[in-house]
C-alpha positions in Angstrom: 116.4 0.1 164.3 113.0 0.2 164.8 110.3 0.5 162.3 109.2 4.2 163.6 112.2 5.2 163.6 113.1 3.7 160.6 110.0 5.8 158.7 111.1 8.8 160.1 114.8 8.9 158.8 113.0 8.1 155.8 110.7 10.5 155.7 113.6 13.2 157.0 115.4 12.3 154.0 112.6 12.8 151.8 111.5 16.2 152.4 115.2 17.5 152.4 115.6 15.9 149.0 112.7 17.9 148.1 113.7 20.9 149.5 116.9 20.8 147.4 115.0 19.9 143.9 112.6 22.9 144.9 115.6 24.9 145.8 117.9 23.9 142.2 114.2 25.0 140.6 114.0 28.3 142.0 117.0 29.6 141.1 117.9 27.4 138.0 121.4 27.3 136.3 120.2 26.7 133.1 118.1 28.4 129.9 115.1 27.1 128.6 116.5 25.5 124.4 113.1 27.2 123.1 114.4 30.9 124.7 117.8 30.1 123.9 117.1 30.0 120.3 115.2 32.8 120.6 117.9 34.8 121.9 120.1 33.6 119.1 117.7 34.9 116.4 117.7 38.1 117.9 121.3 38.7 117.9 121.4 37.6 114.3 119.1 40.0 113.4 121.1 42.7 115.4 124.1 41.4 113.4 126.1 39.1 115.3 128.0 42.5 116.9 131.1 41.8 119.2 129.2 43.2 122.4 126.7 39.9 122.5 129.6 37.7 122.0 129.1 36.1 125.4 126.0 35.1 123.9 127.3 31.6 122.2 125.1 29.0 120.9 127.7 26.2 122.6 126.7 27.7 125.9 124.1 28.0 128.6 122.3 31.6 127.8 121.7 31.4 131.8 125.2 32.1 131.7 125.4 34.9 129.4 126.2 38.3 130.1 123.2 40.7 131.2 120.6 37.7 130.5 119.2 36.4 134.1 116.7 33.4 133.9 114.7 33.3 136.8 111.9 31.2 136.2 111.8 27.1 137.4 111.5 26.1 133.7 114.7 28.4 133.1 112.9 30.8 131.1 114.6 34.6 130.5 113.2 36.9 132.8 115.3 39.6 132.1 117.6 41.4 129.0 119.7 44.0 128.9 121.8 45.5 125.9 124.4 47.7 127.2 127.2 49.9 125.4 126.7 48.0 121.9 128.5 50.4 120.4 128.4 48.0 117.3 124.7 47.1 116.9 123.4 49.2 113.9 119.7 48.6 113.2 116.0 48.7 114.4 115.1 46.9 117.4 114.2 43.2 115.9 111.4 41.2 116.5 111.5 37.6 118.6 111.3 39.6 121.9 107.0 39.3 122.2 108.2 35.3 122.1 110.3 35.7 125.4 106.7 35.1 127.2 108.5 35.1 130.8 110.3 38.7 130.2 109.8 41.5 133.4 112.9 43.4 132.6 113.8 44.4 129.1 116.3 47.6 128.9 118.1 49.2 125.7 121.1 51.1 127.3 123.5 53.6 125.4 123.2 51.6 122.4 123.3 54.6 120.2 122.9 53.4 116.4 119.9 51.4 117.5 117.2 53.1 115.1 113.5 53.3 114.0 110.6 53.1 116.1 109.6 51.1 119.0 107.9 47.9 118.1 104.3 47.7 118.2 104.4 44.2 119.0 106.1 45.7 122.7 102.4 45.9 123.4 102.0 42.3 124.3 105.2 42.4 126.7 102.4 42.5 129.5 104.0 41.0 132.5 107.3 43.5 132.2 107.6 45.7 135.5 110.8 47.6 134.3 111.3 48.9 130.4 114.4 50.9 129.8 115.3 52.3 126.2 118.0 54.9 127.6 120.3 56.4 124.6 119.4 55.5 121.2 118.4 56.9 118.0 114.6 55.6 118.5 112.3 57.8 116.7 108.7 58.9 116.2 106.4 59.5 118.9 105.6 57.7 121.9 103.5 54.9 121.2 99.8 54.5 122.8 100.6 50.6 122.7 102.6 50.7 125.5 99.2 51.7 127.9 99.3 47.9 128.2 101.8 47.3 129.9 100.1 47.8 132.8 102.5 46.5 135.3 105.6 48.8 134.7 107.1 50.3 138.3 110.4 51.9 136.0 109.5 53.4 132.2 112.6 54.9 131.2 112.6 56.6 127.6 115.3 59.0 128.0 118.0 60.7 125.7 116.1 59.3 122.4 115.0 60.7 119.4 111.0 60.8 120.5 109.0 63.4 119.5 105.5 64.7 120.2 103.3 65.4 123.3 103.5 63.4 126.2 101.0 61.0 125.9 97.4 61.4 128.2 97.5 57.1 128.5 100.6 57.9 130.7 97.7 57.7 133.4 96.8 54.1 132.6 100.6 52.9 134.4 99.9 53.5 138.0 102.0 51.4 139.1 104.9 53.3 137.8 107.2 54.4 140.6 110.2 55.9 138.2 109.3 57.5 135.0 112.0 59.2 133.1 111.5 60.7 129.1 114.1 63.2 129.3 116.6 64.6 126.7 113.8 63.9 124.1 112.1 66.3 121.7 108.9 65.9 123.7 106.1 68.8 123.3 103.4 70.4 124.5 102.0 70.7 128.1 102.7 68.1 130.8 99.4 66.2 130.3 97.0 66.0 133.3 96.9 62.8 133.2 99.8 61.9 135.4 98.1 63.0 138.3 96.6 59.1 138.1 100.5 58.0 138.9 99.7 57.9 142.6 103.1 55.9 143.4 105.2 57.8 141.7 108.8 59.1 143.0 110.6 59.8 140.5 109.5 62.2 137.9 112.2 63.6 135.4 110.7 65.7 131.9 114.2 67.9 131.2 115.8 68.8 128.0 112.8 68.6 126.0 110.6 71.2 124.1 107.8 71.0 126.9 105.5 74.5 127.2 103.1 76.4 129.9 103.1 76.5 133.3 104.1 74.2 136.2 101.0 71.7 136.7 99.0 72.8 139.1 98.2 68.5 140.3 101.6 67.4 141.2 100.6 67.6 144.7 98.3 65.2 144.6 101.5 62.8 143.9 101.9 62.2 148.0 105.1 59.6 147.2 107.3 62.1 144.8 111.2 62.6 146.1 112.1 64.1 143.1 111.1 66.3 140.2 113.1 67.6 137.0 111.5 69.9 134.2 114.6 71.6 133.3 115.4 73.0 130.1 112.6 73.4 128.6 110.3 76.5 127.8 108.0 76.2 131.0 106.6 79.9 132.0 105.1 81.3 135.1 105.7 81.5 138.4 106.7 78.4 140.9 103.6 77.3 142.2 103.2 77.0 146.5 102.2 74.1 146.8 105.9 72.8 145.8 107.4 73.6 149.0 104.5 71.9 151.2 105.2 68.3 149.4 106.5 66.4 152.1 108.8 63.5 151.0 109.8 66.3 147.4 113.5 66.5 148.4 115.5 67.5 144.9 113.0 70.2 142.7 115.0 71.1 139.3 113.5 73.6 137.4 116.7 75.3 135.7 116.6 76.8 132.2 113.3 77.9 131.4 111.5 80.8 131.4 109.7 81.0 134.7 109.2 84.8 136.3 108.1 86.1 139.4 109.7 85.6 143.1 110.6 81.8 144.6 107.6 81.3 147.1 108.9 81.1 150.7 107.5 78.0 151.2 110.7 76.5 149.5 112.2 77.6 152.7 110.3 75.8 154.8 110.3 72.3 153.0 111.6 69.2 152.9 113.9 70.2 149.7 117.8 69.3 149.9 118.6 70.1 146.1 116.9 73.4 144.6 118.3 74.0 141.1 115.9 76.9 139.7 119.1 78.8 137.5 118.8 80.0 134.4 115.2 81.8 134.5 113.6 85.0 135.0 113.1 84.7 138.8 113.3 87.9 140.7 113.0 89.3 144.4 114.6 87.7 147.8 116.3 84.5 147.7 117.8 84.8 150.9 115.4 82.5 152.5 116.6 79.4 151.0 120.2 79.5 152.5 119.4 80.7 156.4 119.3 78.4 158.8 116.0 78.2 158.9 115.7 75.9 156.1 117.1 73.0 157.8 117.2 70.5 154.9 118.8 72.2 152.3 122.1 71.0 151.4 122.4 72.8 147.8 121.1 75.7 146.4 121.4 77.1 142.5 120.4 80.1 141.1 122.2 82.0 138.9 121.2 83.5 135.8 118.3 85.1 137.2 116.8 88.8 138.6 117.7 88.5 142.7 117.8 91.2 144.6 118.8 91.0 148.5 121.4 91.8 151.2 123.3 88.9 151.8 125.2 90.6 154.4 123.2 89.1 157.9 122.2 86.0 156.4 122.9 83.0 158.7 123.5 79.9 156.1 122.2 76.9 157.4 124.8 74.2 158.8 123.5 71.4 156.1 124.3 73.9 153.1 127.6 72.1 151.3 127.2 74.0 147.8 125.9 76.5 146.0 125.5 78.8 143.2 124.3 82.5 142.9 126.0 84.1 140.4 124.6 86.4 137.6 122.3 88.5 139.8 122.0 91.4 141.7 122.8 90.3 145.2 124.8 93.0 147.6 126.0 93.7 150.9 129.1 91.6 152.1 129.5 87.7 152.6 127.7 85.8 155.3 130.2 85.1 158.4 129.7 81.5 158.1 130.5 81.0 154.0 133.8 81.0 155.6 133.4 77.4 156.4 131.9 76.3 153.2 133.5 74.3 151.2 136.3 76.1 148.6 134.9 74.5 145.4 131.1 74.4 145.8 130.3 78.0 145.4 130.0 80.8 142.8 129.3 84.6 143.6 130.8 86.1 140.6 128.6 88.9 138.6 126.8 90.8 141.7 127.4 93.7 143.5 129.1 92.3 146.7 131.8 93.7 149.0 134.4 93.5 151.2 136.6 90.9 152.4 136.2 87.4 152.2 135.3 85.4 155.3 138.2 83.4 156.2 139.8 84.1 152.8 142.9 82.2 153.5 140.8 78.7 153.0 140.1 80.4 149.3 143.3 81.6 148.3 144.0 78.9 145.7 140.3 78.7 144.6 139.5 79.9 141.3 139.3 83.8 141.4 136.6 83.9 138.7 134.2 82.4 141.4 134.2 85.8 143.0 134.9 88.0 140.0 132.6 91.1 138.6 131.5 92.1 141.8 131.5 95.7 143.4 134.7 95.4 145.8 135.2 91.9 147.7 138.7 91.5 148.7 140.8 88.8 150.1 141.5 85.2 149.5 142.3 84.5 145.6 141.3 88.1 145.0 143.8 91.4 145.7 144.4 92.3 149.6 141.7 94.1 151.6 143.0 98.1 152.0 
C-alpha cells in the first residue's frame, strides 16, 4: 500500500471515529451524577411518591420516565411531573441547581400546594414552563419577567389569584400563553400588546372585567383567542373579524351586549363560540355561505332575532348551536345534510317540517323542542 494511500485510510478512519464520539455526545445515554443527585433530593422532598418510582438511584436518570438529558455532558434539560396523584406538598427547592433545564412542567399534580418558588426566577434559559392543575396559590409572581426566553407559559386550572400581571409584556418570545381556570382579576392588562409572536391566547374561567381590548390586533400571529367565562361587558369589537390568521374566537359566558359585527362573517374564523351572553340582532350572517371558513358556530343563550328560513349554510359548517333565542321562520334546505348530532335549535320560534327529517328520527327530540311548530323527524308527523 502506498504511503498516500496509506494516510488517507488513516485519516478516513479518523474523522469517522470523530464523527461517532461527536454523535454518542449529542444525544448522550447517560445523566450527569451531580444532576442525578439532584433529582433524587427532589423527589425526597416530594416524598418518595409511587409516580417517581422510575426515578431509582441504581439507574441512569437519562433513563427515567419524563426526564430527557440532552446536553453532551448529560445534563437534564427537561422535567416533567405528570398525574402524581400521590405527591402532597409545595414545590421543593434543588430545581434553580438543574442549570441546563429549558422545559420544566407540573401537570395535573393536584395536591401540589403553596406558591411558586421565587428562586424559579433564576430558571433563565427555560423556553417552556408548565404548572397545569395544582393547588398553587397566591398571585402571579413578578419574578418570573426573567425568564425571558419562555415560547409556552402555561399557568392554568390553579389556585392564582390577582390581576394579570403588566410584566407579561417583558416575555415576547411567548408564542402560547395559557392562565386559564384561575381566579385571575381585573382588566386584561395592556401590556400584552408587547407579545408580538403570540398564537395562542387563552384567559377563560377567571374573574377577569371590562371590555374586549381594543390592542389585540396589533398581535398579527394570533390563531386563537379564549376569554370565556368571565364577566367581560361590551360589545365585540370589529377589528376581530379582520385578524387574518384568528381562526377559533371564544367569548362564551360573559356579559357582552349589542349585535355580532358582520365582519365575523367575512373572516378567517372556523370556531365562533359567543353563547351564553347578551348578544342581540342578526346572526344569520355567520352560517351562509358566504362565510366560507366557518366550520362551527355557538350561540345560544343570547337575544337573536332573524328569519332563518332563506339562509344558505355554508358547505364547511359541520356543527352548531343556536338555541335559547328568538330565531323564526322554517329550517334552512340544506341543515338537512348536517350532521344528526352537532346541532341544537330547541327554545325559538321555528316551524314546519324538518329538512330531510328521516336522517333525524333517532336524534334526540329535545334538540328541536320549545319551538313554535316544527314537525318531522324525532318530533310528531307534519299535518
Amino acid at each position: 500500500m502506498s504511503p498516500n494511500l496509506y494516510s488517507l485510510l488513516l485519516f478516513s478512519l479518523l474523522v469517522s471515529q470523530i464523527f461517532e464520539v461527536s454523535q454518542s455526545q449529542s444525544f448522550p445515554d447517560f445523566c450527569h451524577p451531580y444532576d442525578k443527585k439532584i433529582l433524587l433530593n427532589i423527589k425526597y422532598k416530594l416524598g418518595n411518591p409511587p409516580s417517581l418510582a422510575s426515578w431509582d438511584p441504581n439507574t441512569d436518570c437519562a433513563n427515567w420516565k419524563d426526564v430527557q438529558c440532552g446536553n453532551i455532558e448529560g445534563h437534564v434539560t427537561s422535567i416533567s411531573i405528570i398525574d402524581a396523584l400521590d405527591v402532597h406538598s409545595p414545590i421543593p427547592p434543588y430545581f434553580d441547581r438543574l442549570y441546563w433545564l429549558t422545559s420544566l412542567n407540573f401537570i395535573n399534580v393536584p395536591n401540589l400546594s403553596g406558591p411558586i418558588p421565587s428562586y424559579f426566577g433564576t430558571l433563565t434559559n427555560l423556553t417552556a414552563f408548565i404548572v397545569s392543575g395544582t393547588k398553587l396559590t397566591g398571585p402571579i409572581p413578578r419574578f418570573l419577567n426573567r425568564l425571558t426566553k419562555l415560547n409556552q407559559l402555561d399557568l392554568s386550572s390553579n389556585k392564582l389569584t390577582g390581576p394579570i400581571p403588566n410584566f407579561f409584556g417583558q416575555l415576547n418570545s411567548l408564542s402560547y400563553f395559557d392562565l386559564s381556570s384561575n381566579g385571575l382579576t381585573g382588566p386584561v392588562p395592556t401590556a400584552l400588546t408587547q407579545l408580538v409572536n403570540l398564537s395562542y391566547l387563552q384567559l377563560k374561567s377567571n374573574k377577569l372585567s371590562g371590555p374586549i381590548p381594543g390592542f389585540l390586533y396589533k398581535l398579527k400571529n394570533l390563531n386563537t383567542v379564549d376569554f370565556s367565562s368571565n364577566y367581560l361587558t361590551g360589545p365585540i369589537p370589529v377589528y376581530l373579524g379582520h385578524m387574518p390568521g384568528l381562526t377559533t374566537l371564544a367569548l362564551s359566558n360573559n356579559m357582552l351586549i349589542g349585535p355580532i359585527p358582520k365582519s365575523l362573517g367575512r373572516s378567517d374564523l372556523g370556531f365562533i363560540k359567543l353563547s351564553h351572553n347578551k348578544l342581540s340582532g342578526d346572526a344569520s350572517f355567520l352560517f351562509d355561505k358566504a362565510n366560507t371558513n366557518v366550520i362551527s358556530v355557538e350561540i345560544d343563550y343570547n337575544f337573536f332575532k332573524f328569519d332563518f328560513t332563506n339562509v344558505d349554510l355554508s358547505r364547511r359548517l359541520v356543527a352548531f348551536n343556536v338555541s335559547h333565542n328568538f330565531i323564526y321562520g322554517s329550517l334552512p334546505k340544506r341543515f338537512g345534510q348536517m350532521w344528526v348530532d352537532s346541532v341544537d335549535v330547541s327554545y325559538n320560534q321555528l316551524c314546519g317540517p324538518i329538512p330531510n327529517g328521516r336522517r333525524f328520527k333517532k336524534v334526540d327530540p329535545t334538540v328541536f323542542s320549545h319551538n313554535k311548530c316544527l314537525c318531522g323527524g324525532p318530533l310528531p308527523a307534519c299535518k
